[in-house]
VEXNUDO-76946 format. One record per residue (C-alpha): x, y, z; residue in three letters. Coordinates in nm, 2 decimals. Layout:
N
       px       py       pz   residu
        X        Y        Z      ALA
...
***
This chain:
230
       px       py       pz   residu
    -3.26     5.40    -2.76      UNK
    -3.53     5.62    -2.87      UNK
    -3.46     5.77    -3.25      UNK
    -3.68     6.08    -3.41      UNK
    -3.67     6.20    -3.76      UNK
    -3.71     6.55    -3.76      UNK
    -3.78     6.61    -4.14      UNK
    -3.44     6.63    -4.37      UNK
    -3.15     6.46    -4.24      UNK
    -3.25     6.60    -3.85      UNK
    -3.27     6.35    -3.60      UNK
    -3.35     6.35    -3.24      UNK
    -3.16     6.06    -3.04      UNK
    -3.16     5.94    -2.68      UNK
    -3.01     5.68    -2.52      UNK
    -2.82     5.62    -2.20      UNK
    -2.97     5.88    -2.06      UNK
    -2.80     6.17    -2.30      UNK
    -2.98     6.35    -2.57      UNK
    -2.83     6.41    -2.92      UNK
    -2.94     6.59    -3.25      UNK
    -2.77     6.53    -3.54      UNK
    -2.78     6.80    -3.84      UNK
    -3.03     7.04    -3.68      UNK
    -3.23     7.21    -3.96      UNK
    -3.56     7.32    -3.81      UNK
    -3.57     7.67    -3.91      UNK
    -3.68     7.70    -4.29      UNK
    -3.77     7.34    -4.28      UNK
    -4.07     7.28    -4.43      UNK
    -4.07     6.91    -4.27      UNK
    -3.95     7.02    -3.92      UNK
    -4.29     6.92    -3.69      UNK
    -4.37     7.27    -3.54      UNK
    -4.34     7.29    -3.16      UNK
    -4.07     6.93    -3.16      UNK
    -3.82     7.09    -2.99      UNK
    -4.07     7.16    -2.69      UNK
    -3.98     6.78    -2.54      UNK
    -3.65     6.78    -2.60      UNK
    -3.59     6.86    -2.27      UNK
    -3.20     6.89    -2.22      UNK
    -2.98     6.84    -2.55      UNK
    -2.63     6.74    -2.44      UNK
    -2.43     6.70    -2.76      UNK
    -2.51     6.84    -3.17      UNK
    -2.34     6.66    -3.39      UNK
    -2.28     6.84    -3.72      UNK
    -2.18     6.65    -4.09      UNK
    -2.11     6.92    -4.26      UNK
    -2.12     7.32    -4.31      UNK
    -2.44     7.35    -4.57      UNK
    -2.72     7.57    -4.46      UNK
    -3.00     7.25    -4.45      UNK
    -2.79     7.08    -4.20      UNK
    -2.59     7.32    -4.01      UNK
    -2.90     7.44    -3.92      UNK
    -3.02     7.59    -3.58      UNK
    -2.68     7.44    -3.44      UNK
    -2.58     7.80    -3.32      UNK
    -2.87     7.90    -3.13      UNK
    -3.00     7.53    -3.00      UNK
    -2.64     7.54    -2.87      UNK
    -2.64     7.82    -2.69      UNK
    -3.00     7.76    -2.55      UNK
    -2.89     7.40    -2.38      UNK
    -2.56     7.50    -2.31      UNK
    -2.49     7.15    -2.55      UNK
    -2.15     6.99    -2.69      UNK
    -2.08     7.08    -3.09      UNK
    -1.94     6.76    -3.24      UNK
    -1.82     6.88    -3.57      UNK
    -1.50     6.95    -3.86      UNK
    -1.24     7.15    -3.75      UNK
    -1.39     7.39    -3.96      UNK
    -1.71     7.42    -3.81      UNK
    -1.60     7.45    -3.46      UNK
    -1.38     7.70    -3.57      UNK
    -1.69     7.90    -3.71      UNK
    -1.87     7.83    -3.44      UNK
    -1.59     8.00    -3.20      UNK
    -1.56     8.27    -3.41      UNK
    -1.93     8.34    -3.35      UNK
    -1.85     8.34    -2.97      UNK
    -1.94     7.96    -2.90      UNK
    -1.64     7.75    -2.72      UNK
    -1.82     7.41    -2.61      UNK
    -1.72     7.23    -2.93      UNK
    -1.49     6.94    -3.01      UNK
    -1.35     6.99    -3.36      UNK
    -1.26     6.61    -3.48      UNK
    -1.19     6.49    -3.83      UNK
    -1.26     6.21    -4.05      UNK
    -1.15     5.86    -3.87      UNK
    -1.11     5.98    -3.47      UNK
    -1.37     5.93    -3.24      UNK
    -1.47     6.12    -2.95      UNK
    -1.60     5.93    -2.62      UNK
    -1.85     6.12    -2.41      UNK
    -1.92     5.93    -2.12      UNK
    -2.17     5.64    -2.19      UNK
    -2.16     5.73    -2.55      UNK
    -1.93     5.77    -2.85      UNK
    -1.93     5.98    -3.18      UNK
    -1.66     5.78    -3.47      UNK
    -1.65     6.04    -3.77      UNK
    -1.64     5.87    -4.09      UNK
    -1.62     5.97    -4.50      UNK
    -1.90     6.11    -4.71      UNK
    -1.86     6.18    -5.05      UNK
    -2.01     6.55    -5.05      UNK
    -1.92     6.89    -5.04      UNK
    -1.95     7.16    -4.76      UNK
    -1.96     7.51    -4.77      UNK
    -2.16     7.83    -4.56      UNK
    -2.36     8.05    -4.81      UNK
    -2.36     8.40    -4.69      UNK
    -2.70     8.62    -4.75      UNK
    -2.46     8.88    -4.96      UNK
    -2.38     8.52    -5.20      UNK
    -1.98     8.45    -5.03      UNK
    -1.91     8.10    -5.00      UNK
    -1.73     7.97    -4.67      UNK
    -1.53     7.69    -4.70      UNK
    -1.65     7.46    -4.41      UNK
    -1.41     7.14    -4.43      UNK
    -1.52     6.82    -4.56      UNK
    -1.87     6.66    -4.53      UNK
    -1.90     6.34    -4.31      UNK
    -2.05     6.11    -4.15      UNK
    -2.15     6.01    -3.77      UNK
    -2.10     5.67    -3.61      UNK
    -2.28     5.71    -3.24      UNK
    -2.22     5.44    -3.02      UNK
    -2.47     5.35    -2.67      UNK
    -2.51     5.04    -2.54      UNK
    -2.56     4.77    -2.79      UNK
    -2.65     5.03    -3.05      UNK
    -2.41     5.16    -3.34      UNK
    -2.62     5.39    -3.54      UNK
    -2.47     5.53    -3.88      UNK
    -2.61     5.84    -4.00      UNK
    -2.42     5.87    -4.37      UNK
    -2.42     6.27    -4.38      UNK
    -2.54     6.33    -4.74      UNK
    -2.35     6.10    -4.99      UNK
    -2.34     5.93    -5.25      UNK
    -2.31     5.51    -5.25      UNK
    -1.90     5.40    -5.20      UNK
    -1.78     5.11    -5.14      UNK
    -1.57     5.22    -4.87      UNK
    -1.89     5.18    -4.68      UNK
    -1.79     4.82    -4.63      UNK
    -1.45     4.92    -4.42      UNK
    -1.74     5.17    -4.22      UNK
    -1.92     4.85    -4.11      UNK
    -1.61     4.63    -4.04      UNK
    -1.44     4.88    -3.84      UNK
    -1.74     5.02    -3.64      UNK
    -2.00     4.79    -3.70      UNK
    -2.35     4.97    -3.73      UNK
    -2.65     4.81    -3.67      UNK
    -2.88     5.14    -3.76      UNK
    -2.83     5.33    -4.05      UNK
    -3.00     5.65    -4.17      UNK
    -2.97     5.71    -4.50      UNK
    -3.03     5.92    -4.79      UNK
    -3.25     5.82    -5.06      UNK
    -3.37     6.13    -5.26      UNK
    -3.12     6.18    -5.52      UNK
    -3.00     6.47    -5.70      UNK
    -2.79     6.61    -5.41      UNK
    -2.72     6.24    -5.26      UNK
    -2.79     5.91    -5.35      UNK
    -3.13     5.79    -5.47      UNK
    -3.34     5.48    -5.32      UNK
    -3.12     5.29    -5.59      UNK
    -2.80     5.36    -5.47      UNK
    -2.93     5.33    -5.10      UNK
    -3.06     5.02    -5.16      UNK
    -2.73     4.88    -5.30      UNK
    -2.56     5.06    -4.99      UNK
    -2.74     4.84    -4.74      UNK
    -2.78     4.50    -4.98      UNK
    -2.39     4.49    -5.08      UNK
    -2.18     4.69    -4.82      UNK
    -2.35     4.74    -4.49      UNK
    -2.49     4.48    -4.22      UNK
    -2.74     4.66    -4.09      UNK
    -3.08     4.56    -3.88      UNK
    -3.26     4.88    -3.90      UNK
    -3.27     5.12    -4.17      UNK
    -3.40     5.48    -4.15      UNK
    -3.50     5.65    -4.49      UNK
    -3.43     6.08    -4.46      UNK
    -3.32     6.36    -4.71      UNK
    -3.63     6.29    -4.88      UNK
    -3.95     6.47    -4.96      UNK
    -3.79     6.80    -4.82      UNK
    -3.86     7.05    -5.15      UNK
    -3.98     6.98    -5.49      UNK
    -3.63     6.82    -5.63      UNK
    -3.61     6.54    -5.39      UNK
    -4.04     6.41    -5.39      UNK
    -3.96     6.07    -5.44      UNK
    -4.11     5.88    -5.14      UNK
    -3.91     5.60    -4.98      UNK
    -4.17     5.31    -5.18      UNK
    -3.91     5.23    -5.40      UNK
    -3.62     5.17    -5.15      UNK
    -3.83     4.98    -4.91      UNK
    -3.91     4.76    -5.20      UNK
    -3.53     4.68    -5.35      UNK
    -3.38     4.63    -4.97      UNK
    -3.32     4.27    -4.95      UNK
    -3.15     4.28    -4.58      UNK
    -3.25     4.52    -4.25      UNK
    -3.59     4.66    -4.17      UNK
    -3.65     4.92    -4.35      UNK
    -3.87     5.17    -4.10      UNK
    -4.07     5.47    -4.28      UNK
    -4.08     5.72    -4.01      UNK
    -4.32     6.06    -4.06      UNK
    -4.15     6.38    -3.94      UNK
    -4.18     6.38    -3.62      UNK
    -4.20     6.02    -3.57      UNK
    -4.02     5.82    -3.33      UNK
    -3.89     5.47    -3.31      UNK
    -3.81     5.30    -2.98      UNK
    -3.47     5.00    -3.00      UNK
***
């Protein structure tokens, strides 16, 4: 398995010979590496946590352009339809969808989710969650943007994840603090990807702080655009 962090909470992963992104933002992104997308190659399957702007992203128009499979809340699918896209599976928190060598387990984040129009309207876009993406021996958990719950322990004893990628810039998710106790107390986890951090001016914090106070898992500071091969 091959994992990219694309700035934000956008990741690029490949294994079993599929493609997936995960919360799409590269438009606007001020962390997304220009020209990334350019070896991609084919994207077979987006998978969305939840409806705001910085993680819905690109989903729309990366969709269209590969043809890919929209892995979301009912209520993003449903969007997405309205907009004139069909190839989504609209899921909710605790089912799991299997894609041929691979398998997508949406799970709780504690967040909240909603479009915001240019003219200021606020579209309710279901729940925010999280993504556990099974391939081969790898279970990687990508938290959505959340805060720290204990719950996190019933994650890892149903699903068992191995990877985790995980907020740690605070004010709209947990900080390095709250991470760290997330992956000492709760999870089980071998590898450990920091994101949602250094995006704009409210989250700067680097990831110094987390690395330091995890006491189990490799902790792996990836630049934007950076990849890391399992």
């Amino acid at each position: 398995m091959e994992i990219q962090w694309l700035g934000h909470s956008a990741f690029r992963l490949t294994a079993e010979g599929k493609t997936v992104l995960i919360d799409p933002y590269f438009s606007g992104n001020p962390k997304f590496p220009a020209g990334a997308e350019k070896g991609f190659g084919k994207v077979d399957h987006i998978l969305v946590t939840h409806g705001h702007g910085d993680h819905l992203g690109d989903t729309l128009s990366l969709a269209k352009a590969h043809g890919a499979q929209v892995v979301s809340i009912f209520e993003i699918a449903h969007w997405l339809g309205q907009q004139g896209y069909e190839n989504c599976v609209p899921m909710n928190i605790g089912g799991t969808v299997t894609a041929g060598p691979l398998s997508f387990t949406m799970v709780t984040a504690l967040h909240s989710a909603g479009f915001a129009h240019a003219d200021g309207r606020m579209l309710y876009m279901g729940v925010c969650a999280g993504f556990v993406v099974k391939a081969g021996r790898w279970s990687v958990y990508h938290t959505g943007d959340t805060d720290v719950f204990s719950d996190m322990a019933l994650i890892q004893r149903l699903h068992a994840p191995n990877v985790g990628l995980l907020p740690i810039g605070g004010h709209f998710t947990m900080d390095a603090r709250g991470a760290a106790l997330a992956c000492n107390e709760f999870l089980d986890l071998e590898v450990i990807v920091p994101m949602h951090y250094k995006t704009f001016p409210v989250l700067a914090g680097g990831a110094d702080e987390f690395k330091r106070l995890v006491k189990r898992g490799r902790v792996e500071v990836l630049e934007p655009g950076g990849t890391l091969t399992l």
